[in-house]
C-alpha positions as YAML, in Angstrom:
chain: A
units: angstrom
residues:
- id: 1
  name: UNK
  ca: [-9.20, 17.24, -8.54]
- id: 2
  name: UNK
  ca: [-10.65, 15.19, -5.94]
- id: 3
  name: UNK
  ca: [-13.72, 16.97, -3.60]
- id: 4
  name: UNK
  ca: [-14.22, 15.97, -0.41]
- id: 5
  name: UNK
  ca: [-18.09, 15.28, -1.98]
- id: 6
  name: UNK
  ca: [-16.23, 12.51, -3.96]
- id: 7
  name: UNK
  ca: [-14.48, 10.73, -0.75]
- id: 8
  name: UNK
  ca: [-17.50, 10.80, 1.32]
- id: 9
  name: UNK
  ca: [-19.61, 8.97, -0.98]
- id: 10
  name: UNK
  ca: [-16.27, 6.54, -1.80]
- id: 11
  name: UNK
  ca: [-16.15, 6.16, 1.38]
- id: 12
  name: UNK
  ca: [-20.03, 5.40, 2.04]
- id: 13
  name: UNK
  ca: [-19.36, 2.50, -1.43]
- id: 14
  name: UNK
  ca: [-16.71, 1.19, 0.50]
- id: 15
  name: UNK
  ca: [-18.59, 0.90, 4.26]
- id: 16
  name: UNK
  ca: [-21.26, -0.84, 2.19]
- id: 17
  name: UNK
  ca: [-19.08, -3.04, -0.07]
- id: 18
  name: UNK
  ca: [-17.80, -4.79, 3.04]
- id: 19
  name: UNK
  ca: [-21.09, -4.61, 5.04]
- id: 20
  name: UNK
  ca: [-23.12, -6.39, 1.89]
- id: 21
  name: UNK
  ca: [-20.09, -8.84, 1.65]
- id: 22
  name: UNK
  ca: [-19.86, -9.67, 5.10]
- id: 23
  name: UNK
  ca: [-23.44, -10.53, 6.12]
- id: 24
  name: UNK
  ca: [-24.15, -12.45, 2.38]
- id: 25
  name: UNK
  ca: [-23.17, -15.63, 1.10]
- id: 26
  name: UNK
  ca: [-22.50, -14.28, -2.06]
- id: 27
  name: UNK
  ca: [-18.67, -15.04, -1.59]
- id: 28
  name: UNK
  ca: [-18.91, -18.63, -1.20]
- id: 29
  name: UNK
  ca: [-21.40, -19.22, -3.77]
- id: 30
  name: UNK
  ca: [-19.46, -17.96, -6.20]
- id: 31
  name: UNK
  ca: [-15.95, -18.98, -5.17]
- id: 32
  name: UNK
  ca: [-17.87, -23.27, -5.19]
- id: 33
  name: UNK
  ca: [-18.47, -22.51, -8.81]
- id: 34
  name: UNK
  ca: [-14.22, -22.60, -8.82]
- id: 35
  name: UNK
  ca: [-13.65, -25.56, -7.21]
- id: 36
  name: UNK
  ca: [-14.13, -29.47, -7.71]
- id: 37
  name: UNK
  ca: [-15.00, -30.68, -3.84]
- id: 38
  name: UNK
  ca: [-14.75, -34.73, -5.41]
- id: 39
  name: UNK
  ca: [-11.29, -33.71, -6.92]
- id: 40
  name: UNK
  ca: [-10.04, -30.92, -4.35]
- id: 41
  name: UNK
  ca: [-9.09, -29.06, -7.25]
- id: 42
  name: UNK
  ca: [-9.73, -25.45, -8.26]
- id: 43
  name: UNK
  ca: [-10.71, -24.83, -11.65]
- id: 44
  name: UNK
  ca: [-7.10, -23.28, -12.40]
- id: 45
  name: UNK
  ca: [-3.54, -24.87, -11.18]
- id: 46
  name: UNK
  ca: [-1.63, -22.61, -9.17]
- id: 47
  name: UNK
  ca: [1.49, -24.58, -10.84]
- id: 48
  name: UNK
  ca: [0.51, -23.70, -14.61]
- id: 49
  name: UNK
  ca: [3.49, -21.38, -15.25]
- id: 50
  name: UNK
  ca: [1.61, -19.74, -18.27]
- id: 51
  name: UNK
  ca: [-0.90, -18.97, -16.41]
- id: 52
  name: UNK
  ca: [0.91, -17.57, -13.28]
- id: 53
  name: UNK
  ca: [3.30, -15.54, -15.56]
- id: 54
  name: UNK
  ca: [1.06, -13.82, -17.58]
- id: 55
  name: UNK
  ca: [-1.47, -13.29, -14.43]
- id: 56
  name: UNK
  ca: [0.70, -12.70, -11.72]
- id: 57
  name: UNK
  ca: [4.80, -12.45, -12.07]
- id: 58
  name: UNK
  ca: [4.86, -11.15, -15.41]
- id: 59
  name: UNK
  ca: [2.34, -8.34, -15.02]
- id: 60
  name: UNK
  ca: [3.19, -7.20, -11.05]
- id: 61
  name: UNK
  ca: [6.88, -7.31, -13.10]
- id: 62
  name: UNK
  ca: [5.08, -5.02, -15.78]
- id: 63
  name: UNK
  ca: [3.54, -2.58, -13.55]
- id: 64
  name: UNK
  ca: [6.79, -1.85, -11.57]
- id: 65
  name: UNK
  ca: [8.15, -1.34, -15.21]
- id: 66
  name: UNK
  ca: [5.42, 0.94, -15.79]
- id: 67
  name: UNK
  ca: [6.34, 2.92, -12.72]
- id: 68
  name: UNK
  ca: [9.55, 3.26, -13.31]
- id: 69
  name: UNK
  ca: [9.72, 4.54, -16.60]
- id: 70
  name: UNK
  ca: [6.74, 7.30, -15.43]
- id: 71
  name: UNK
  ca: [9.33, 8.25, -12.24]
- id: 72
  name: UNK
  ca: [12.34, 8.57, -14.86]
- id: 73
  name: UNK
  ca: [10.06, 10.57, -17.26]
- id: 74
  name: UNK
  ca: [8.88, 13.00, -14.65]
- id: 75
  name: UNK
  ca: [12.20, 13.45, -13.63]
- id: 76
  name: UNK
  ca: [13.42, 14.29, -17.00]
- id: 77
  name: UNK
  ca: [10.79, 16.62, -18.57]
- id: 78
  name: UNK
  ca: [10.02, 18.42, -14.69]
- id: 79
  name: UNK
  ca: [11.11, 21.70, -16.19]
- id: 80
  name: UNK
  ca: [10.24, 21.58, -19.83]
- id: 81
  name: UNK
  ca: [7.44, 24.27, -20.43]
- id: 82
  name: UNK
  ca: [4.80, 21.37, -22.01]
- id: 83
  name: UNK
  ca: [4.96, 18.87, -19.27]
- id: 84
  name: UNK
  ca: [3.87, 21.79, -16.74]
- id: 85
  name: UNK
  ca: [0.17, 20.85, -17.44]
- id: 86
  name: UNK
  ca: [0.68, 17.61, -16.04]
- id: 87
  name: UNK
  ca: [2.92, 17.81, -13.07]
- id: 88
  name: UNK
  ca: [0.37, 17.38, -10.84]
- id: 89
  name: UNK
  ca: [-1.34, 14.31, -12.51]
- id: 90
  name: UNK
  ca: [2.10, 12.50, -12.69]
- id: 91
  name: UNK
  ca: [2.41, 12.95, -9.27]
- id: 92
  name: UNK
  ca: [-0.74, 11.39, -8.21]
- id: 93
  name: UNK
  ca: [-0.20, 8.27, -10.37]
- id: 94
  name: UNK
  ca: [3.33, 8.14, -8.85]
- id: 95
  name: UNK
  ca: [2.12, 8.44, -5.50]
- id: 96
  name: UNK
  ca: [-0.60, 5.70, -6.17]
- id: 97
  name: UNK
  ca: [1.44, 3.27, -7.78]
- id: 98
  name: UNK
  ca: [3.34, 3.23, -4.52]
- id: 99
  name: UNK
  ca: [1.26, 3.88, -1.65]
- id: 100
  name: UNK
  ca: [-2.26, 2.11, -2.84]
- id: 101
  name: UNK
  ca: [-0.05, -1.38, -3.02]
- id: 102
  name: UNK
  ca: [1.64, -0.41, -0.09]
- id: 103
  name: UNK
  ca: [-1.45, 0.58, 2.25]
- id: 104
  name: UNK
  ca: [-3.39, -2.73, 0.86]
- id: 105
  name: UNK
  ca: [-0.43, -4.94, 1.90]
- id: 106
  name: UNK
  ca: [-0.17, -3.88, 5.20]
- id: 107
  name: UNK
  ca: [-4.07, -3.92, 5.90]
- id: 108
  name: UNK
  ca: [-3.46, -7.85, 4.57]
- id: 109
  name: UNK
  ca: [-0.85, -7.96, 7.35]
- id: 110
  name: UNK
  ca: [-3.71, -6.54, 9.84]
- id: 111
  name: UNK
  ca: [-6.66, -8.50, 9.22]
- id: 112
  name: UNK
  ca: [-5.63, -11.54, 9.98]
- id: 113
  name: UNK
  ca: [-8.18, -13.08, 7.10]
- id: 114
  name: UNK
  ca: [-7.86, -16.66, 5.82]
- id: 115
  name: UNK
  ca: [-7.93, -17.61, 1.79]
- id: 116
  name: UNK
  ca: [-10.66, -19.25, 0.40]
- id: 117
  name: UNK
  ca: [-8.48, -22.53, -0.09]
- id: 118
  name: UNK
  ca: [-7.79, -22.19, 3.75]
- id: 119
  name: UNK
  ca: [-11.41, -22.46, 4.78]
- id: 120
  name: UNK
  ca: [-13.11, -25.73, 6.20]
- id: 121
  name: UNK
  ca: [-15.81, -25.32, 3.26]
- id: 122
  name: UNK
  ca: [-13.02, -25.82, 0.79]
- id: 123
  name: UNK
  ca: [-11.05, -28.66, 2.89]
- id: 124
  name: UNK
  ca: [-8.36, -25.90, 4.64]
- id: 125
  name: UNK
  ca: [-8.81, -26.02, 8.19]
- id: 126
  name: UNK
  ca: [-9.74, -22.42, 8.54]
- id: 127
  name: UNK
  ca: [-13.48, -21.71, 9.77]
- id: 128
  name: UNK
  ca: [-15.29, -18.98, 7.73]
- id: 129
  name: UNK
  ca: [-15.49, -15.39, 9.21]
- id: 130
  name: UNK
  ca: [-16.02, -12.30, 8.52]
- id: 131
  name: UNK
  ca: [-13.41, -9.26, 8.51]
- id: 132
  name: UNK
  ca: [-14.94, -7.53, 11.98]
- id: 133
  name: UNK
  ca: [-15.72, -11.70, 13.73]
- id: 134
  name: UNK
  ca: [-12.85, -13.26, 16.03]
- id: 135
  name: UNK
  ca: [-12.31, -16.80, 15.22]
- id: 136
  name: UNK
  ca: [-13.94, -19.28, 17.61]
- id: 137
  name: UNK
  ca: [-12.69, -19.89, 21.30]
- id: 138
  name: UNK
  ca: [-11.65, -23.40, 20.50]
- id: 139
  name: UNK
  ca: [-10.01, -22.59, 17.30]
- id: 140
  name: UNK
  ca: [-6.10, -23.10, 17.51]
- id: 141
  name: UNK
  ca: [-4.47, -20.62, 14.83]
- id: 142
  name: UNK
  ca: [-1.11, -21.86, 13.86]
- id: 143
  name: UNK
  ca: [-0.27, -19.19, 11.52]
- id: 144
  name: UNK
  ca: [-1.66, -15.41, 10.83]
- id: 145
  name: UNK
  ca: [-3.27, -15.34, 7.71]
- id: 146
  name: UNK
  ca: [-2.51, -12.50, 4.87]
- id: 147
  name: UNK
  ca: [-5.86, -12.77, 2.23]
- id: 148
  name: UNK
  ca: [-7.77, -9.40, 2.90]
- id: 149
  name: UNK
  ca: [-8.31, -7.38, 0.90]
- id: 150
  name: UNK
  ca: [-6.44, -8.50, -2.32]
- id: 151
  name: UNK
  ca: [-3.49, -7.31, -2.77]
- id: 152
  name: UNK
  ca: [-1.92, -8.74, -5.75]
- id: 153
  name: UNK
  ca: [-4.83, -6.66, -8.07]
- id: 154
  name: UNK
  ca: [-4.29, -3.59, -5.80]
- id: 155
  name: UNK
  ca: [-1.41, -2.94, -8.57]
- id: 156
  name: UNK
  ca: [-3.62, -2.95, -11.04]
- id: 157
  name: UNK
  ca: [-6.58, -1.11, -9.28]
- id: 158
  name: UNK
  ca: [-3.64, 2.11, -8.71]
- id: 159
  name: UNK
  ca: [-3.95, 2.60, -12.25]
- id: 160
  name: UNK
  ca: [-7.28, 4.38, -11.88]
- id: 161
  name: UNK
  ca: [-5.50, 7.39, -11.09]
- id: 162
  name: UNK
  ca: [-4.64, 8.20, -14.74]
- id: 163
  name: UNK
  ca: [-7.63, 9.61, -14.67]
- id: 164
  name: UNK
  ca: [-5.86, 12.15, -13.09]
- id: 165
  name: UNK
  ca: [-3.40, 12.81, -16.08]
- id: 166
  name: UNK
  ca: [-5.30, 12.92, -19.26]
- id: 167
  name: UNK
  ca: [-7.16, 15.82, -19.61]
- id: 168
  name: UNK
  ca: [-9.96, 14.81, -22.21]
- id: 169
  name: UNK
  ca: [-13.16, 12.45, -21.16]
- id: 170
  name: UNK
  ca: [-11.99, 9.75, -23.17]
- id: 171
  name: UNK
  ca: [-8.80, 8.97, -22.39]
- id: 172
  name: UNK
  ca: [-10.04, 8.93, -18.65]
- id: 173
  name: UNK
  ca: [-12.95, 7.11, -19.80]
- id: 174
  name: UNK
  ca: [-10.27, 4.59, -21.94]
- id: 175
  name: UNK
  ca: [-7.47, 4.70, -18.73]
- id: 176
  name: UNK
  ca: [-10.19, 4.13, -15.95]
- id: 177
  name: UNK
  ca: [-11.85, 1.15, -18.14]
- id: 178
  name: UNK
  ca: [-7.64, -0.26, -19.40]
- id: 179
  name: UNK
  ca: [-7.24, 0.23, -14.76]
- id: 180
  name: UNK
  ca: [-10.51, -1.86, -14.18]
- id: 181
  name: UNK
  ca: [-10.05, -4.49, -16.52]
- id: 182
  name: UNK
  ca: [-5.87, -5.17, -15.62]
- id: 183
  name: UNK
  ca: [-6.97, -5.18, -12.31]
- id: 184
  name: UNK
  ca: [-9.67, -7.41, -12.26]
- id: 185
  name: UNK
  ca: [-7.73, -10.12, -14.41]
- id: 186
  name: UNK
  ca: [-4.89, -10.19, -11.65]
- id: 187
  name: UNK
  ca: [-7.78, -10.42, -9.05]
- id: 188
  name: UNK
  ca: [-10.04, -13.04, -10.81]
- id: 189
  name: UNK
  ca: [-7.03, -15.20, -11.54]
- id: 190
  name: UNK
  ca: [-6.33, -15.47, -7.76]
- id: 191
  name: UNK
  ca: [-10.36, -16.34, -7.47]
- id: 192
  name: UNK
  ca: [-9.59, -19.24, -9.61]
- id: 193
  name: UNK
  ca: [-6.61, -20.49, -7.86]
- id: 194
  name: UNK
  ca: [-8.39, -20.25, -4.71]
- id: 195
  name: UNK
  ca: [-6.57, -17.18, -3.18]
- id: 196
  name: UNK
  ca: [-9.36, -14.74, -2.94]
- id: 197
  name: UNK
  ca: [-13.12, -14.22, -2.66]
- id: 198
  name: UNK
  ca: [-15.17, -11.78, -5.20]
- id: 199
  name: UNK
  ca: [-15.09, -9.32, -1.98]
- id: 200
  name: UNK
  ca: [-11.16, -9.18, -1.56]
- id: 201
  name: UNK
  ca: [-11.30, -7.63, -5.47]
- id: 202
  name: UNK
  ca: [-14.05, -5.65, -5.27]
- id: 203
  name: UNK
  ca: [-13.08, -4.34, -1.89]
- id: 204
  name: UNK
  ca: [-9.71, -3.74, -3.35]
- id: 205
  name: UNK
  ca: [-10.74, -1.76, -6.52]
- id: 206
  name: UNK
  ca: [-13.49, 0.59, -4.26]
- id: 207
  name: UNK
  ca: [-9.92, 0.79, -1.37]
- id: 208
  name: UNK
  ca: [-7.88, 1.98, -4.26]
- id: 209
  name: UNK
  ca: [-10.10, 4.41, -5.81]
- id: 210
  name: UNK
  ca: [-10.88, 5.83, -1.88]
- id: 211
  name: UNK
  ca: [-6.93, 6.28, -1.57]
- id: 212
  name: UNK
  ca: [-6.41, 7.28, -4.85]
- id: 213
  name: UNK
  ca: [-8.76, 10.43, -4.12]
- id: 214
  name: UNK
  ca: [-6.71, 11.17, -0.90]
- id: 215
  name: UNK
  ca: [-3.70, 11.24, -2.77]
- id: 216
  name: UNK
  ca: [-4.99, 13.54, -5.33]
- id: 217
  name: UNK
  ca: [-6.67, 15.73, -2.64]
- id: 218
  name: UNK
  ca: [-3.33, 15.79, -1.05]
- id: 219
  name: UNK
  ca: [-1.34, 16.98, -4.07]
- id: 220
  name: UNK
  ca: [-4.04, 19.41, -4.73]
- id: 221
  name: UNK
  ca: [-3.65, 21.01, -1.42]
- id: 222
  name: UNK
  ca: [0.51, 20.79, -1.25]
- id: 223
  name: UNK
  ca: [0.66, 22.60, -4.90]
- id: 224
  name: UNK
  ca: [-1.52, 25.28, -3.54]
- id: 225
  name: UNK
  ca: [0.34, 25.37, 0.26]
- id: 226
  name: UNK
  ca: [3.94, 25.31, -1.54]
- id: 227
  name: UNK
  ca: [3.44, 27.47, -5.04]
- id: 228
  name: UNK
  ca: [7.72, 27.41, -5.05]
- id: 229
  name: UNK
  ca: [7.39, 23.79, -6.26]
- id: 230
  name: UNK
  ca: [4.95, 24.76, -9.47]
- id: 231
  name: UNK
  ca: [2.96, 21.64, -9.54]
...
């Protein structure tokens, strides 16, 4: 289960993810690699329906599958003697399927930062800040803006807490790597479209992991508090 050694130094990772990210220009350097300033293009169409399906609809649609067969399984092997051993795992991917989406989306809601095809560097009409700057006194925001962190790959990024329900090194090993990898294909597909920054993903998958270890410390500490429920 999660110590609180573990959050701490998640914690510290995630203080410095968006410290480094904020006072570099790493972001934009990478993100003009993506986009054609002669054309006004980004290197991928957010119209390609391929693209969008297998990157965005069709694999959010996947993940809520995923969810919902794990919910329907829990509910149906709860009492059978074998599936004891992993009550408490199930519940933290449950829980993190759910929440880690849902706490990302509403921090979007909060920041109030721009996407990169919104800034003036890429032709939006959005100037470039960072997630603790106001925008400048004589800039006239029409609209609040929804791009920070990322929280189309936060689905993706709440799969880390299988590590949680395998019990051998390599299946966490093969379910944290399987997490990392969905996650950063729904977040580097939104890079390419022009949606996101590297920092929205990478703040996302350090975000998820951090809430992911709350979640777990949580269940932890409600199976001991309430032994009636037999986590």
């Amino acid at each position: 289960m999660a110590s609180a050694k573990q959050l701490w130094l998640s914690a510290v990772i995630l203080v410095g993810t968006i410290l480094f990210f904020g006072i570099t220009d790493v972001d934009v350097w990478v993100q003009s690699h993506f986009y054609d300033p002669s054309t006004h293009q980004w290197i991928v169409d957010t119209d390609n329906s391929v693209l969008k399906f297998v990157f965005y609809d069709g694999i959010k649609r996947l993940l809520i599958l995923v969810a919902v067969v794990l919910f329907v399984l829990t509910v149906i092997r709860w009492k059978h003697p074998g599936f004891k051993r992993y009550r408490r795992g199930m519940l933290i991917v449950l829980l993190s399927s759910v929440l880690v989406p849902f706490i990302v989306g509403s921090l979007k809601a909060f920041t109030n930062i721009p996407c990169p095809k919104n800034l003036e560097i890429f032709d939006g009409t959005y100037p470039h800040t960072c997630v603790w700057e106001k925008y400048p006194s004589d800039f006239c925001q029409k609209e609040k803006m929804k791009c920070w962190p990322a929280g189309h790959a936060s689905g993706g990024f709440a799969l880390l807490s299988l590590v949680f329900l395998f019990r051998s090194r390599k299946n966490k090993i093969l379910s944290a790597s399987a997490a990392i990898v969905i996650g950063w294909s729904m977040g580097s597909y939104k890079m390419l479209i022009g949606d996101h920054f590297l920092s929205h993903t990478a703040i996302t998958m350090v975000l998820a992991w951090f809430l992911i270890l709350l979640i777990a410390q949580g269940v932890e500490r409600l199976g001991k508090r309430f032994v009636s429920i037999s986590l």
